[in-house]
N, C-alpha and C positions, 0 to 999 in steps of 0.2 A: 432416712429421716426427712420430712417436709420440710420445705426450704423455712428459715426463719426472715420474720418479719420486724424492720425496726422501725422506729419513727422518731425523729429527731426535729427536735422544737429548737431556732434560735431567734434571738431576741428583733436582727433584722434583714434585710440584704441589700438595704442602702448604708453597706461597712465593706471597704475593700477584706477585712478578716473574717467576718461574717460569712463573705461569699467563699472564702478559702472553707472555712468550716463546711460549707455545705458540699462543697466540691470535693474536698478531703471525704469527709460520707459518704457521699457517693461511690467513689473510687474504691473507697476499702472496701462497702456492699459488694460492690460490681469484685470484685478482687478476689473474697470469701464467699462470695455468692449465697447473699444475703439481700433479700429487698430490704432499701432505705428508703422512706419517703420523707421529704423535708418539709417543714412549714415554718414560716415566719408570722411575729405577731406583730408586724410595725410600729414595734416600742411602747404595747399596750399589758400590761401585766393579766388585767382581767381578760383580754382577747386570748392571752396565752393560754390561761386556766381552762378557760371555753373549749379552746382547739384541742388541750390535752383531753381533759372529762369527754367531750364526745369523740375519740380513740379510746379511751380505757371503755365506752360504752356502746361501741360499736358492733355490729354482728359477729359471731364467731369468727368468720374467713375473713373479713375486715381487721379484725382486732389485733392489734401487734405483738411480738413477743416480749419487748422491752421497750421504753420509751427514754430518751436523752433529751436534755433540755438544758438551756442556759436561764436560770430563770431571771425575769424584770419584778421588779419591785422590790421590796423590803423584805421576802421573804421566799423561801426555797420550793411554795406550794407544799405544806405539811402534810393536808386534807386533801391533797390529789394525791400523794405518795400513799396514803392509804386505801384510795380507790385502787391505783394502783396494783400495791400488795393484796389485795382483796382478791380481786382477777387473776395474780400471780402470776405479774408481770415481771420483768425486769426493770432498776429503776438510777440512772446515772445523771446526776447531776454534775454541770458541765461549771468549771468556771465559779465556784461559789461555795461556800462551807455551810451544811448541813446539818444542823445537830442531833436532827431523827435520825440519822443514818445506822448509828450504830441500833438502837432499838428496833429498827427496821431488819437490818441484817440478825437479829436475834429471833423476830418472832417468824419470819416468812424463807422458805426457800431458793426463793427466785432471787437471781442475784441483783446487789443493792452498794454501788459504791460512787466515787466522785472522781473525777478525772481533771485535774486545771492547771492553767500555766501557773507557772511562781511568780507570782503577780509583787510579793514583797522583793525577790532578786530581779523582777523587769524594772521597779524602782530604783533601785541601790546602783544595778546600770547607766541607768539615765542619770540618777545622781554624781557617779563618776565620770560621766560623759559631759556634764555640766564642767567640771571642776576640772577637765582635759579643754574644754575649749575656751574657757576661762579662768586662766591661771593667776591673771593681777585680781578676780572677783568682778561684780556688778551687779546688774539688775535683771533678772527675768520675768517672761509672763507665763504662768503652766495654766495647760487648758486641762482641767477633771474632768474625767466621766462624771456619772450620774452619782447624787450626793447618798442614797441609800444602796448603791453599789459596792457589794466587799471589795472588788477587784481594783476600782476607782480609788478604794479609799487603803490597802496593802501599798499599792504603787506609791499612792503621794505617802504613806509612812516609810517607805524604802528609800526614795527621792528626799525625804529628809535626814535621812541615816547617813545617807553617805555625800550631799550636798557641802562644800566649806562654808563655814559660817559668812564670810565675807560675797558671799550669792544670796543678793534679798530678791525674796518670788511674792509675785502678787498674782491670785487665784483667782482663774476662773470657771465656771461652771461649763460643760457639755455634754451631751448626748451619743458619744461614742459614734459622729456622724460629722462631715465635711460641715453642711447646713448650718447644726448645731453651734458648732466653734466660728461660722463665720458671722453668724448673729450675735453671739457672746462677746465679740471680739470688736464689732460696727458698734455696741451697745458702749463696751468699757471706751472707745478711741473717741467717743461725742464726749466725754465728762470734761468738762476742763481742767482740771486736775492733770488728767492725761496727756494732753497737750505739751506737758510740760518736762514729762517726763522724759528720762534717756532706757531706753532699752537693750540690755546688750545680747539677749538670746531670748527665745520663742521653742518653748519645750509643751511638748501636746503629751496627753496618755496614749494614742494614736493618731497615726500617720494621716489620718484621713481631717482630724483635727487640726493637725498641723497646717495642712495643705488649707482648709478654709479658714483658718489664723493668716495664713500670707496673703492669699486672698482679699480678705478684711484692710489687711494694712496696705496693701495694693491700689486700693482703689480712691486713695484720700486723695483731695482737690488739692489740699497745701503739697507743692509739692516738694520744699523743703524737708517739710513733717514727713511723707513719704519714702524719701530716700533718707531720713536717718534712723527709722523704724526698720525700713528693710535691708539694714547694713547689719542690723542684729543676724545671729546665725538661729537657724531654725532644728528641733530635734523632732522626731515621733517617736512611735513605737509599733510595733507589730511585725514588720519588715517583709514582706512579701515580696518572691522578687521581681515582679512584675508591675508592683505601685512602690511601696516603701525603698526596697535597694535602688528602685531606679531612679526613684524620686534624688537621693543621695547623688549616683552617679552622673545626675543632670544637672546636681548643683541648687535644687530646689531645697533638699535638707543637708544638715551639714551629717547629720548621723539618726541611728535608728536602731530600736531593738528586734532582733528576729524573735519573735514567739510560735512557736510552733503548733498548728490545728490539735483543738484536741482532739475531736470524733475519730482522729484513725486509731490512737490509741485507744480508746473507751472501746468501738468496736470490738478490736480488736481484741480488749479482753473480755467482751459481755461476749463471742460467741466461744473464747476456750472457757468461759465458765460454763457455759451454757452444754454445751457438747461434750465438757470433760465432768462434769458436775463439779467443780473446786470453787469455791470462795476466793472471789482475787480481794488483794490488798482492800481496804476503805477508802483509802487516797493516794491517786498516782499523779504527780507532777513531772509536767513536761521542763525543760532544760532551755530560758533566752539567753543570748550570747550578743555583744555589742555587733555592731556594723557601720565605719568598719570598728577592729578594737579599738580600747582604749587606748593602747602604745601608739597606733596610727594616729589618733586625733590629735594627741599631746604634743609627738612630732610635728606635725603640722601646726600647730599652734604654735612651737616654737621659733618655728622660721619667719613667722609671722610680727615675729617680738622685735 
């Protein structure tokens, strides 16, 4: 059998989990021995569309056998999932709920499913990890992903499920990028309004957000306002352990959710579909776990009391 070809679209590689994704890809190709080749759309939805349509339309020995993708914007690319099928590709969308999918896996052989973390239990984590390290209640600030992002928008309905009422959040906007959150964050800290406020935790959708939230509050001239901002405790998410656990273990974050890459697993099932010809599942979610757990923070917060 000629070796199979995949191609794997994420949204950027200025994401410390971004870069795990592609590196995870990689790894599993190289692993199953399987060409991956990866492309990033620097957080541009029509760049991404571009980059997939000219792959589904590339020359024969060019053309891949399946295509993975996280997709940006508002929508899962419906109209390139039928190119796709067309060509009689493979077609996994990473991260994102699809509602062609099933239609898809009915009329086309080539396999067609969705691979994502549990983006609603990576909230309800962070929700509980709120409510471990503030047990008398207060004030947080949570940094979102992008506002037409399902994944952005499961997490803060998870973070609200399991959040105690006596934790008021005030929201900000981000781009699933350090950058992103430390402009969000320079933006909210100029209002006067802010100025005033007391903050007692600093909770991001990723770590990477997190870290340019501290950043942000880092660099204020009052430097009163400075140290009582930064006495708040800091959360992310994604957990890597090389940014996120370490960031924890240096005292940067107080905690962090592990969310595990999904391309090993998606891989992993587009080539036993492909090789064994079986229909996998429509939707395989991966498994986040606190860090550390929740019994660790709460003790620590107790001793604190």
């Amino acid at each position: 059998m000629a070796k199979l070809n995949f191609l794997v679209s994420i949204p950027t590689d200025d994401n410390d989990y971004q870069q795990e994704q592609a590196a995870a890809a990689k790894e599993t190709g190289q692993r199953l021995g399987v060409n991956v080749r990866v492309v990033h759309a620097d957080n541009d939805a029509i760049k991404q569309s571009d980059q997939i349509l000219k792959a589904i339309q590339s020359p024969g020995a060019e053309r891949p056998d399946a295509i993975l993708f996280e997709p940006l914007g508002a929508t899962a690319l419906p109209q390139v999932a039928r190119a796709a099928a067309a060509a009689g590709m493979g077609w996994v969308v990473l991260n994102r709920d699809a509602d062609y999918l099933a239609e898809f896996r009915r009329a086309n052989r080539a396999p067609a499913f969705s691979v994502s973390s549990d983006h609603l239990e990576i909230g309800r984590i962070q929700g509980l990890q709120f409510a471990a390290l503030l047990p008398q209640g207060g004030s947080a600030l949570y940094v979102q992903g992008p506002s037409e992002n399902s994944a952005a928008k499961d997490r803060t309905v998870g973070m609200q499920q399991t959040k105690p009422t006596n934790i008021k959040v005030h929201m900000l906007k981000g781009q699933w990028t350090e950058e992103s959150s430390y402009k969000a964050v320079c933006s909210w800290v100029r209002l006067p309004t802010s100025q005033k406020q007391v903050i007692d935790l600093v909770g991001a959708q990723d770590d990477s957000m997190a870290i340019g939230a501290r950043k942000a509050l880092q660099e204020q001239a009052d430097e009163a306002v400075r140290a009582k901002w930064l006495s708040a405790r800091f959360t992310g998410c994604d957990g890597l352990p090389n940014t996120g656990q370490e960031y924890v273990r240096s005292g940067l974050l107080a905690a962090t959710v592990i969310v595990p890459p999904n391309t090993k697993l998606a891989i992993e099932m587009l080539v036993t579909a492909i090789q064994q010809g079986k229909a996998p599942a429509e939707l395989a979610l991966t498994v986040p776990i606190s860090f550390p757990t929740i019994e660790e923070l709460a003790k620590a917060s107790a001793k604190k009391q």
